[in-house]
N, C-alpha and C positions, 0 to 999 in steps of 0.2 A: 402383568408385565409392566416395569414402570421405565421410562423413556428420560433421559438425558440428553441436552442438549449439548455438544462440542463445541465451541465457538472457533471456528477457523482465522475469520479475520475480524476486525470491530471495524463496519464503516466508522470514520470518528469526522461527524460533522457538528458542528457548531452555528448559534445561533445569534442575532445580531449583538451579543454578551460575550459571545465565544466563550461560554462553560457550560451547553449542553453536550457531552456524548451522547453520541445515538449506537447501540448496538444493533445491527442486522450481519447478513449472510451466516445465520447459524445453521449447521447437520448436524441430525439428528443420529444418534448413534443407541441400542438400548446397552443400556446398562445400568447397573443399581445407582439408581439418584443417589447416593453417596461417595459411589466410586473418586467422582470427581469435580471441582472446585469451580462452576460456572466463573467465578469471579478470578481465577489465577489466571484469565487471560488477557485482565484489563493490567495494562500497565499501574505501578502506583503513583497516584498524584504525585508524588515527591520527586518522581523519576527526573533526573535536569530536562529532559525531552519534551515528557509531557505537560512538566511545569510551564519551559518556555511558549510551551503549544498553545496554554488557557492562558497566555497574558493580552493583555490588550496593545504593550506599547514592547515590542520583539527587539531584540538584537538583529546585526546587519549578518547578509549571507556567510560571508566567512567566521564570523564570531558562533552563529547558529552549525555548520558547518564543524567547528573544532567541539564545540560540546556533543553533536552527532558522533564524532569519530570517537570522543574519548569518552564515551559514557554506553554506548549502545551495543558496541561490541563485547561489554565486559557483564552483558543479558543476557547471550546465546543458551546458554541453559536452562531461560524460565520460561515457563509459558507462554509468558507474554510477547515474546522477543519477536513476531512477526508483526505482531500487531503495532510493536515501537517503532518497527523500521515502515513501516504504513503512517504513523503518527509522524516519525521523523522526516520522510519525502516529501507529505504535506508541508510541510512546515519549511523545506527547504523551498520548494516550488511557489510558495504564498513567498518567502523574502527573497525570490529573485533567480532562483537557480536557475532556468530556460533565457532569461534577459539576459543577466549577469556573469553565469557562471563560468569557471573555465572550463576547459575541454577536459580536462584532469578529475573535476568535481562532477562535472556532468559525466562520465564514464563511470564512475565511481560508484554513484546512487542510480545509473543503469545495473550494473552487474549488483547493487542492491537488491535491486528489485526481480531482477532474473532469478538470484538465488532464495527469495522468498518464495514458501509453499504459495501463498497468494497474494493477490494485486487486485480482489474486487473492488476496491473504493477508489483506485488510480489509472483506470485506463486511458482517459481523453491528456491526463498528465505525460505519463510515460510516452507518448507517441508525441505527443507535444516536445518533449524534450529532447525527442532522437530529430525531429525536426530542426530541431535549432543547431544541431551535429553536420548538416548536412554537407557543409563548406568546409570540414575537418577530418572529419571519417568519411570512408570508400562508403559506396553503394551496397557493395557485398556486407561489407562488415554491419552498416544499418539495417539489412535487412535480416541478417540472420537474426540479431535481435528483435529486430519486430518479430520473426517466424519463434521463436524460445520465446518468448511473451504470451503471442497471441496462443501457438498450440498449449502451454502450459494452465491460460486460464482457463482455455473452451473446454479443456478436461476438465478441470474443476469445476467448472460449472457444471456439465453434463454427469459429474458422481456427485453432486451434492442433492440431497434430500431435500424436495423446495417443500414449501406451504401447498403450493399447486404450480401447476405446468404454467399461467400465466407470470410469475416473476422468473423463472425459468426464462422462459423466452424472451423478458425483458432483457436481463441480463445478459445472455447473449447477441440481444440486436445493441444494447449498450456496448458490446467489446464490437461487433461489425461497425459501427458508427466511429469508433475510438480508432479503432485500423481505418478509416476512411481519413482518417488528417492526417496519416503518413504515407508519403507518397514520394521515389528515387525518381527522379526528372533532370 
């Protein structure tokens, strides 16, 4: 029986060059190692997104902000397209979205991120960012999104095929930790 790896999300971290990708959070699924394309889930370098991602010297929030809007949505059909809007929140959050953004922009790449199958590489972000809401959005409205975040990842986590039960439970104390900086007061 031979095992294929699905890649759900690509953490995409980078190193003090910011052009290593790192792949983790893969399931396992079997299926004929042919079936399917480990590599159709990495974005293509050329992508405007992930290009802006590897550069060293970025565009300002709203310039990063308009190549996001008009480039990522017209992905929705590839494989890759979770893993861009993962690429693209980073990217917005590193030039400023939580400091700077408006209430328009930050609502915007919330309900991003809401409607992504997954958020493993974004959790201390995303709660960061509803954070920064908190003068502009109700209480109720903050927290149902936190509750659509957190219960959407903790399933995911808990159906994903780990290596072993110890990154398992990383992950999961990583999203209890992550829900720990968002707090209605």
């Amino acid at each position: 029986m031979r095992y294929l790896f699905i890649i759900f999300i690509f953490f995409v971290s980078c190193n003090n060059d910011k052009n290593e990708v790192i792949e983790s959070a893969i399931v396992g699924e079997e299926l004929h190692e042919n079936a399917l394309n480990r590599n159709s889930f990495n974005p293509p370098s050329d992508h405007p997104i992930k290009a802006e991602f590897m550069l060293e010297d970025q565009k300002g929030l709203n310039e990063v902000d308009a190549i996001y809007r008009s480039s990522v949505p017209s992905s929705k059909n590839e494989p890759y397209y979770d893993n861009l809007r993962q690429i693209g929140f980073m990217l917005m959050i590193r030039n400023g979205l939580i400091e700077y953004g408006t209430k328009q922009q930050k609502l915007y790449y919330i309900n991003e991120q809401l409607e992504s199958s997954a958020n493993l590489p974004n959790f201390n972000d995303f709660y960061l960012l509803l954070n920064s809401l908190k003068s502009e959005v109700s209480a109720k409205e903050l927290t149902s999104y936190s509750d659509k975040f957190y219960t959407k990842n903790l399933a995911l986590i808990n159906e994903t095929s780990w290596e072993n039960e110890d990154i398992k439970t990383q992950k999961i104390n990583e999203l209890n930790e992550a829900l720990r900086l968002f707090s209605i007061e």
